[in-house]
Structure formats: C-alpha cells, structure tokens
C-alpha positions as CSV (number, residue, x, y, z in Angstrom):
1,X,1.6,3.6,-14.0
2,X,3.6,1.5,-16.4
3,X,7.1,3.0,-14.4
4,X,5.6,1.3,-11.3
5,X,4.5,-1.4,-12.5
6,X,8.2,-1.5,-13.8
7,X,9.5,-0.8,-10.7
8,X,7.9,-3.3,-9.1
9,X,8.6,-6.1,-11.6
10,X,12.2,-5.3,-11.5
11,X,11.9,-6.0,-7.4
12,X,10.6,-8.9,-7.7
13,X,12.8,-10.4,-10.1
14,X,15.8,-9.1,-7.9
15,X,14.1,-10.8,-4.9
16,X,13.5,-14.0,-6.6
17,X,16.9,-13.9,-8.0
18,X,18.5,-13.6,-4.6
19,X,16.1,-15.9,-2.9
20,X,17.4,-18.7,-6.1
21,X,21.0,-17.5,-5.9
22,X,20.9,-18.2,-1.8
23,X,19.3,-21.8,-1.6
C-alpha cells in the first residue's frame, strides 16, 4: 500500500511539475 501510494505521489508531482514547467 505505502509503494502505491508512493507511486502515485511521485506521478503527480511529475505531472504537476511539467504542467508548471510548460505554462
């Protein structure tokens, strides 16, 4: 559970992080 809760964290700091990086 924590490994995909990981995961997922990771994903949505890499999406964010693009999403910031393309504006």
């Amino acid at each position: 559970m924590f490994g995909l809760a990981n995961g997922f964290h990771l994903n949505v700091v890499h999406y964010i992080f693009i999403t910031y990086y393309n504006i």
